[in-house]
Every structure is written in structure tokens, then in C-alpha cells.
SERO-4910 file (N, C-alpha, C, O; in steps of 0.05 Angstrom, whole numbers):
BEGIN
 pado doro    nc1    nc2    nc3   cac1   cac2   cac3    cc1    cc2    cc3    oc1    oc2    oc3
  Unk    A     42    151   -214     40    124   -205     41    123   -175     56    138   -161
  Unk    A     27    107   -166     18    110   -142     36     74   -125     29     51   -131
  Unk    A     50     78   -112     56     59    -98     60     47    -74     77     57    -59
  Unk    A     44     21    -66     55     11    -31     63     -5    -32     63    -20    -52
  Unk    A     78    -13      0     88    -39     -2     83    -40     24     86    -19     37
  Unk    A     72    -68     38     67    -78     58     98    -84     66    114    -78     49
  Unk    A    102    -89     76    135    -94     90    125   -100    120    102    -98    127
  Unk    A    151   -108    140    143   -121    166    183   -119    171    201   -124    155
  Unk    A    182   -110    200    203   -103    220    223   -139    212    217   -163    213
  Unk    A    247   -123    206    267   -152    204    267   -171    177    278   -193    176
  Unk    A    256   -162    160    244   -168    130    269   -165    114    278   -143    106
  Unk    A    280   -189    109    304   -182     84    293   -173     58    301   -153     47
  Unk    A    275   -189     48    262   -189     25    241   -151     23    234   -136      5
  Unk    A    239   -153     50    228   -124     53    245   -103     41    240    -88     22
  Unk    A    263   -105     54    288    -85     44    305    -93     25    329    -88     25
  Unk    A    292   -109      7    309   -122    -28    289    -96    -41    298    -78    -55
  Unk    A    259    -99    -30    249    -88    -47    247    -64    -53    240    -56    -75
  Unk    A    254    -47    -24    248    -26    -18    278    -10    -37    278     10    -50
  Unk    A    297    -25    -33    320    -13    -45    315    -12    -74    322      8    -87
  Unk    A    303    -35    -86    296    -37   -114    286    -12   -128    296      2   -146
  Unk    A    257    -10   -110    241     18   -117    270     47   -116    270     63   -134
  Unk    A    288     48    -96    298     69    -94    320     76   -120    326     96   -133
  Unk    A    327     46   -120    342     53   -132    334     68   -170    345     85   -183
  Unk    A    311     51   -174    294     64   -189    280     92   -190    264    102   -207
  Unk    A    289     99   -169    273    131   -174    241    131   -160    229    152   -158
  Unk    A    232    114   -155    213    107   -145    194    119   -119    201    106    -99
  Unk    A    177    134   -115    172    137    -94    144    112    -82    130     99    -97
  Unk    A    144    111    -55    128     91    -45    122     98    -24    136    112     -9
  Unk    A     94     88    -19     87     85      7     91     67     26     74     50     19
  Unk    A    100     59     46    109     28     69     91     35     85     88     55     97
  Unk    A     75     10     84     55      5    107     70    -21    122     75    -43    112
  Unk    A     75     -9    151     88    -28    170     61    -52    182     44    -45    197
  Unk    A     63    -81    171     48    -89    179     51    -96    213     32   -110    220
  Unk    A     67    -91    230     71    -95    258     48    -80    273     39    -85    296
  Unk    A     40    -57    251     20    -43    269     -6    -55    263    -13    -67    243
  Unk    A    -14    -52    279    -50    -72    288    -67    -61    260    -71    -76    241
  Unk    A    -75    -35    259    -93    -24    243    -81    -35    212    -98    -46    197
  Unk    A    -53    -33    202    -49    -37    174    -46    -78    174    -48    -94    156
  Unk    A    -41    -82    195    -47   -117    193    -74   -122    188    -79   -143    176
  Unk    A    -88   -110    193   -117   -114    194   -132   -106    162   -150   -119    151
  Unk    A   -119    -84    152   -125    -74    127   -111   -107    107   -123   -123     92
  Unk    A    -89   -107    112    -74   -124     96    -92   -144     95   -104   -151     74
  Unk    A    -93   -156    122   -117   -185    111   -135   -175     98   -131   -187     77
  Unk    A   -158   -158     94   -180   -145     84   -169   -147     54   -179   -161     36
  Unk    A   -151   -135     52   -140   -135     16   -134   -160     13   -146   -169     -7
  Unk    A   -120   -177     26   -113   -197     14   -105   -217     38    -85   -222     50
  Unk    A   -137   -227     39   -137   -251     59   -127   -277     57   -125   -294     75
  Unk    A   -117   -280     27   -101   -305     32    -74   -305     30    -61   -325     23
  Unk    A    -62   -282     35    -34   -276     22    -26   -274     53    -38   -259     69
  Unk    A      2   -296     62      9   -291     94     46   -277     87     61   -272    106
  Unk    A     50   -274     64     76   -268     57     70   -236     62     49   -223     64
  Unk    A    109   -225     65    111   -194     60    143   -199     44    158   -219     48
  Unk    A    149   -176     23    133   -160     19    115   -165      7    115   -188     -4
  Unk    A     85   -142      3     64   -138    -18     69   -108    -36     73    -85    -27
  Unk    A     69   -118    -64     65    -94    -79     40    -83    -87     27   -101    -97
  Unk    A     26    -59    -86      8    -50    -97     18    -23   -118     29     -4   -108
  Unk    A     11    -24   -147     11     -6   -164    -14      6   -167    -32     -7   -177
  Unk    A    -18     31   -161    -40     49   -171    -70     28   -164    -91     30   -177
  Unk    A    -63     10   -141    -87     -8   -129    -86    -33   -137   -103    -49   -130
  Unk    A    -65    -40   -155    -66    -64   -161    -51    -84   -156    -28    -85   -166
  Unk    A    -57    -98   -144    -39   -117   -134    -17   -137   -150    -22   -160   -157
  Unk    A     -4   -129   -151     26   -145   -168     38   -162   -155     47   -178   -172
  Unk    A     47   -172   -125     47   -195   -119     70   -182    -96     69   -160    -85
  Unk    A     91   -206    -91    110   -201    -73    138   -192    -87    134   -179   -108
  Unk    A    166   -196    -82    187   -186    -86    195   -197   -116    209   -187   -134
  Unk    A    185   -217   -115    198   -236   -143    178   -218   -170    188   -214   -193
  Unk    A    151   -210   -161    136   -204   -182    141   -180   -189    134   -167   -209
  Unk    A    158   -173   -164    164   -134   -174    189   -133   -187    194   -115   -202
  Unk    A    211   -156   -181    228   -157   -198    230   -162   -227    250   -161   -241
  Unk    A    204   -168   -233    189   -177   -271    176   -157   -269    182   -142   -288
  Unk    A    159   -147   -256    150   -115   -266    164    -87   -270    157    -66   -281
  Unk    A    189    -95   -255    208    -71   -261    237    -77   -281    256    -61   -282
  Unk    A    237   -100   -296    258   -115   -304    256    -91   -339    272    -94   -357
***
């Protein structure tokens, strides 16, 4: 299983989720949206979404922190 999460510098909800995954055993990928190139990707994936975090499973987009807490429940 393949996983990212968009996250962004100072993000409570960033680091709800990131702990979530750990504490699950979880490995993930964090794409820091502060940096230019992955802000730019992010809109590209998902130009109408202005929230962080973003979950992606194996490319699929599952939503923000609340949706990963029902996908991992």
C-alpha cells in the first residue's frame, strides 16, 4: 500500500494525521506543500481542494483528516 499525505508547516490536523498513520504501523510519504514544485502538483491533483491534510491511497484520493479517520476506523 502505497501512501501520501500533503501536509503544510504549522498544521495541527497535519500532525493528527501523521501520528494516526504511525501509530498504525503505517508507512507514508509527506509532501510539504510550502515547497513551490509540490504546491503546484497539489493543485494539478486536486484543483479544488484548498484544505491540508490530503490523503492519497495507492493514487486514490480519500479526502482529508476526518476521511482517514473512517478509512482507518
Amino acid at each position: 500500500m502505497r501512501i501520501e499525505i500533503f501536509t503544510g508547516p504549522g498544521c495541527a490536523h497535519c500532525e493528527v494525521a501523521k501520528a494516526l498513520l504511525n501509530r498504525r504501523g503505517l508507512t507514508f510519504e509527506e509532501r510539504d506543500v510550502s515547497e513551490e514544485a509540490v504546491r503546484e502538483e497539489f493543485a494539478q491533483r486536486l484543483p479544488r481542494v484548498r484544505s491540508i491534510p490530503q490523503v492519497f491511497i495507492d493514487d486514490e484520493h480519500i479526502g482529508g483528516l476526518e476521511d482517514l479517520k473512517l478509512r482507518l476506523a
